[in-house]
C-alpha positions as CSV (number, residue, x, y, z in Angstrom):
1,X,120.7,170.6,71.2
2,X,122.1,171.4,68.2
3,X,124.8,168.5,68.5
4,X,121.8,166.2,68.8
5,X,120.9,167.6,65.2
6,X,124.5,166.8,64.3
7,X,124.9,163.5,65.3
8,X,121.7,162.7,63.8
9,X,122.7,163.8,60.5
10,X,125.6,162.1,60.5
11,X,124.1,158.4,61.2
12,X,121.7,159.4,58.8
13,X,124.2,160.0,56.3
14,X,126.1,157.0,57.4
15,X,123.3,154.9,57.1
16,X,123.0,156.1,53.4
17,X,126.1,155.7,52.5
18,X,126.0,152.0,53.6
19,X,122.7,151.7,51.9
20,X,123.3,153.0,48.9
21,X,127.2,152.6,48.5
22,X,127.6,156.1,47.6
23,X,128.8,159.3,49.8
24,X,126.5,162.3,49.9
25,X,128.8,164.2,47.2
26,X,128.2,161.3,44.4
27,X,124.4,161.3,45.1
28,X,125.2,165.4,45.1
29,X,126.7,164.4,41.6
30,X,124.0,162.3,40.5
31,X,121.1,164.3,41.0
32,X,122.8,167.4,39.3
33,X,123.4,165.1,36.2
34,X,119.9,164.3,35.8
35,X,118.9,167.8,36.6
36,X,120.8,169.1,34.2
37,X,121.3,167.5,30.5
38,X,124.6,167.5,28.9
39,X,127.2,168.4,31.3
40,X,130.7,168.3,30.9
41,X,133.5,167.8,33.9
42,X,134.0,171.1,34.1
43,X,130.4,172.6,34.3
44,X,129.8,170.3,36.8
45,X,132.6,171.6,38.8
46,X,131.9,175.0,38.4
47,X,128.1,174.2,39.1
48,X,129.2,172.9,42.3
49,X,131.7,174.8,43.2
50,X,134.8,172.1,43.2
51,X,137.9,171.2,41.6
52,X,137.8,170.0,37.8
53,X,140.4,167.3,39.2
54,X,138.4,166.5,42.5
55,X,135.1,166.1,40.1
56,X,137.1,164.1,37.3
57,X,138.1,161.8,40.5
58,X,134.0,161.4,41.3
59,X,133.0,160.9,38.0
60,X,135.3,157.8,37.8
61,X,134.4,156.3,40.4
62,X,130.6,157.0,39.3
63,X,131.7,155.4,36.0
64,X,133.6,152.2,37.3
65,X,130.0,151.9,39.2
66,X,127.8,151.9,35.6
67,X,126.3,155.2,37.3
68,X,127.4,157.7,35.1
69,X,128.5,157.7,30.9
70,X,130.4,160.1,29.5
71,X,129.6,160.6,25.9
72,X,131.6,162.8,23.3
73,X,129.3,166.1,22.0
74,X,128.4,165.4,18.8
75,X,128.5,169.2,18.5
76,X,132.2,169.7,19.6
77,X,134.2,166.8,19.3
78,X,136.5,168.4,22.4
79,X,133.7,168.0,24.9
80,X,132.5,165.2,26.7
81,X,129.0,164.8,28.1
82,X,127.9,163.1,31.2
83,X,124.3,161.4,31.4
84,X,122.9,159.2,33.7
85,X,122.8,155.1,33.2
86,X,120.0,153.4,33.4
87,X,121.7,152.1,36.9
88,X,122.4,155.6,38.2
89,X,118.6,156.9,37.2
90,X,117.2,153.5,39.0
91,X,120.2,154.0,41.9
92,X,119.2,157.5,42.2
């Protein structure tokens, strides 16, 4: 029974992924971003309890897509931002 469950998750997921062109962790990624204004690399990490260099990885790949922008805080010149495009908020 609960293999049933499994395998239906799974196809749903793949089905997804081909769909949308993004793995469960991006859209993960994305909605967390829009969820949550003016991230950086490493609060997202932390938020969802990764590596900074397995998030920095994701969040290039979300930029090479025109998902994702990273700004630089205006506040602390040290710290970048990440927001949603207007192709990830529309994608999303």
């Amino acid at each position: 029974m609960m293999q049933n469950y499994i395998d239906i998750l799974r196809q749903l997921n793949y089905e997804l992924v081909k769909e949308l062109g993004l793995s469960f962790g991006q859209r993960h990624i994305l909605y967390h971003i829009k969820n949550n204004i003016s991230l950086s690399i490493q609060e997202l990490a932390d938020f969802l309890h990764v590596e900074h260099s397995t998030m920095s990885r994701n969040i290039k790949k979300l930029v090479q897509a025109g998902l994702v922008d990273i700004y630089q805080d205006e506040k602390d010149k040290r710290r970048k931002v990440i927001t949603l495009s207007a192709a990830g908020e529309s994608r999303l």
